[in-house]
N, C-alpha and C positions, 0 to 999 in steps of 0.2 A: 504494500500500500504506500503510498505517497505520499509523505510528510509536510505538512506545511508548516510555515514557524508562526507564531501568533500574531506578527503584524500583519498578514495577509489575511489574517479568518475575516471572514464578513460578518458583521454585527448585526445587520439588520435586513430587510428586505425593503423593499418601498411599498409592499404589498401590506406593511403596517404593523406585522406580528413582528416580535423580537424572541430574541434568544432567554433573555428576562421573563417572560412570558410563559414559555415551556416550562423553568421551574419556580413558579410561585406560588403553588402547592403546597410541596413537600420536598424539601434538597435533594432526597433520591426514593426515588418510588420505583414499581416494578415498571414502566415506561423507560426510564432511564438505562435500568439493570438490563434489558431488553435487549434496548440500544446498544450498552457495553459490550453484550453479547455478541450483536453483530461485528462490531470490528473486529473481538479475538478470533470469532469461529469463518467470518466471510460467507455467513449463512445464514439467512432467514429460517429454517425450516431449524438449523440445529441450533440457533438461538431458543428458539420455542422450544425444542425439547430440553436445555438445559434449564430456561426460566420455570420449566414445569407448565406452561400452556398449550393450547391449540396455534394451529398454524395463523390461522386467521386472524386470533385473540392478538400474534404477534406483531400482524401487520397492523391490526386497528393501534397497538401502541405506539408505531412510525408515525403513521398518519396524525392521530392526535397531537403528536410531539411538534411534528414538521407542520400542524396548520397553528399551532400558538406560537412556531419558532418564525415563521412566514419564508421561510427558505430551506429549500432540500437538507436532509439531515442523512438520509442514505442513497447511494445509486445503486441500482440493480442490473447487474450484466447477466443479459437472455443467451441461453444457448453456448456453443462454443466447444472446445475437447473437453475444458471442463465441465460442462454441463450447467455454468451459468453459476451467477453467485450474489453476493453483495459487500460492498464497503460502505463504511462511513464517510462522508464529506469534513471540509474542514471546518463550516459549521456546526456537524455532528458533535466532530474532535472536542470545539472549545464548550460544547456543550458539557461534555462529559467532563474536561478540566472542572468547569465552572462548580457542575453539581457535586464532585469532590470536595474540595476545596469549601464547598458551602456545609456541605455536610462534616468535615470535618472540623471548622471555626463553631460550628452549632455545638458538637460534641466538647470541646475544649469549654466553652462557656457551662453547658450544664455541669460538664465535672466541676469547672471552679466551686459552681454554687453547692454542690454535693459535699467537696470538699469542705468547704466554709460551714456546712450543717446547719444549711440557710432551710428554714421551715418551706418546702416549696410543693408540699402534696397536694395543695388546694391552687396555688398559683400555676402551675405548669402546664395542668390540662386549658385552662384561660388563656395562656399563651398562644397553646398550641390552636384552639379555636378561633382567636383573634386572626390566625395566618392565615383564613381562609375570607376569602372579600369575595362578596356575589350580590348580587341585585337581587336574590332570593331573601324573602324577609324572616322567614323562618325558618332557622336553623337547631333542631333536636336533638339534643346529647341522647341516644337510646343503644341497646345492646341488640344483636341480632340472635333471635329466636331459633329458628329453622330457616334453612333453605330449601325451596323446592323447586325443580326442574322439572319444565317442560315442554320440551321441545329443543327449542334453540332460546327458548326463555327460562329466567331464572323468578321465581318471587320472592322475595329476602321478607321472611317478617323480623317488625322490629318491634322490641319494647322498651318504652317510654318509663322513664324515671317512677312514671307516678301507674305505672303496671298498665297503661294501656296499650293498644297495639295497632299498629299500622304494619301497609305493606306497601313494598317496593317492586315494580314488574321491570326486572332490566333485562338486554342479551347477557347471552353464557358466556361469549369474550368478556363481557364488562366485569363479569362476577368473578372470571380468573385473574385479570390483570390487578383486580385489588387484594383479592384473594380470599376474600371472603370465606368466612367461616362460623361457626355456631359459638356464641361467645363471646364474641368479639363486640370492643367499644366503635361505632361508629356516630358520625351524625346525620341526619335525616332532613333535607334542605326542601322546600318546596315553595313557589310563587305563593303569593296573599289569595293572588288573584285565580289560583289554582284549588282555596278552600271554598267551597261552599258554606254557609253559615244561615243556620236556621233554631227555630223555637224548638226546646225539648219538649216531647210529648208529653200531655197529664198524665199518664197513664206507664211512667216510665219508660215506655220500650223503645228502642232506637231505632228505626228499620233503617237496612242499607239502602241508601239512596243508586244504585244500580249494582251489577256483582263487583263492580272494581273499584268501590270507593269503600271506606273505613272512616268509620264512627268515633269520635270523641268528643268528650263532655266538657263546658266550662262555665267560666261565668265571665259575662261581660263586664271591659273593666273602662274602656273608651271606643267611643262611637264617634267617628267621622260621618257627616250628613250627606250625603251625595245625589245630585240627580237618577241617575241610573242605578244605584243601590249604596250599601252605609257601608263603608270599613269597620271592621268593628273588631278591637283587641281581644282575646281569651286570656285569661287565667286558669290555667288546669291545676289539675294537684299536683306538691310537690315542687309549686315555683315555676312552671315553665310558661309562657306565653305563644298564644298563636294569634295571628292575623290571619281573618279572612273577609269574605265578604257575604251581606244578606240584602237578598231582592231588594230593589223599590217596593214600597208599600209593606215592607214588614212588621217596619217600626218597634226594632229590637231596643231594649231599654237597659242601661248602663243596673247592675247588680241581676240579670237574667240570667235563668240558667238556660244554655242554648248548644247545641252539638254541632260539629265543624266536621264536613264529609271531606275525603283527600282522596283522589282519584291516585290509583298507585302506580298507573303510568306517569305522575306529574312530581311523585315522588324520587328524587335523588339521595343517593348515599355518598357520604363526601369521609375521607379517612382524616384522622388526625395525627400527628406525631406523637 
């Protein structure tokens, strides 16, 4: 492979995505790991089988990488005696410097504070969710339940601090590349504009609002007035807040108790450090 030295890496594209952008997540996630793979092995397919994914899962992790980096990150040579292959680029390359190097300055920092027997069980996980910035308003600290597969889909159930449960309908690459597993702390990201919000029944019962939305209970805590329908905040048990929204004409009232439906295709799972 063909070495470049770092004043020639290209930093940006003009198509707007940057190399900054790729890791704003998480320093090294299995996208990255992926990527590594490719340079040592010079192959797609035996990257995948060392990352422990499917072939496919492999390539959705380039593509993701290369459309937040806005410039090629691998080339792929068709065909040939050898049967074709792939490298990394030299935006790849700095990529992978960069995520070292990032991952490593992270790790030095949290040992200082380890070291120092700085009280940090309650500050770290705060940290580690602050690293995550989205236009999604609600963002769920919940543990996942089970996983079920079906098909070329996965549905990740998850529970919520305060024992309730939602669910997530992702692809089966997406569910390898994080890695997903029964146990595990993730968070649960979904638009406002993605809840449905409505009056709880007298009669306690919550019907599902179609098969792929999931039920949860709250009490109104602020109402935005709107033409087209009210934003309106939840308080669930256990601390957690939800935004969603209820019709025009519902005229939900601030201490209601009211149930919030979450379509579980609209549901994201976002990992944390």
């Amino acid at each position: 492979m063909k070495k470049t030295s770092p004043e020639h890496w290209p930093a940006q594209s003009s198509g707007g995505g940057s190399l900054a952008s790729a890791l704003s997540h998480q320093p090294v996630d299995k996208r990255i790991d992926i990527l590594r793979l490719v340079g040592e092995s010079g192959s797609i397919s035996q990257a995948a089988r060392e990352a422990k994914v499917s072939y496919k899962a492999a390539w959705q992790a380039i593509d993701t990488l290369t459309n937040l980096a806005g410039v090629a990150l691998v080339e792929r040579a068709v065909g040939g005696a050898g049967g074709g292959g792939a490298s990394v680029t030299a935006a790849g390359q700095k990529l992978l410097v960069i995520a070292r190097l990032l991952n490593e300055t992270r790790s030095q920092v949290l040992a200082s504070y380890t070291s120092a027997e700085q009280s940090l069980s309650g500050a770290l996980p705060v940290l580690a969710n602050m690293g995550v910035r989205t236009s999604m308003r609600n963002q769920l600290p919940c543990q996942i339940q089970k996983l079920v597969r079906e098909g070329q889909v996965v549905r990740v159930y998850l529970r919520l601090a305060n024992q309730a449960l939602l669910v997530s309908r992702i692809t089966q690459a997406s569910a390898e590349l994080l890695g997903l597993q029964k146990g595990q702390q993730v968070l649960a990201l979904c638009k406002a504009t993605a809840v449905v919000v409505t009056p709880w029944p007298s009669d306690a019962a919550a019907p599902s609002q179609s098969l792929t939305s999931h039920c949860v209970r709250g009490q109104a805590v602020r109402i935005s007035r709107g033409a087209a329908g009210d934003e309106v905040s939840l308080q669930l048990d256990a601390g957690l807040q939800l935004v969603g929204f209820a019709a025009a004409g519902r005229s939900v009232k601030t201490g209601a108790l009211l149930q919030a439906f979450v379509d579980e295709s609209a549901l994201v799972i976002a990992l944390v450090a």
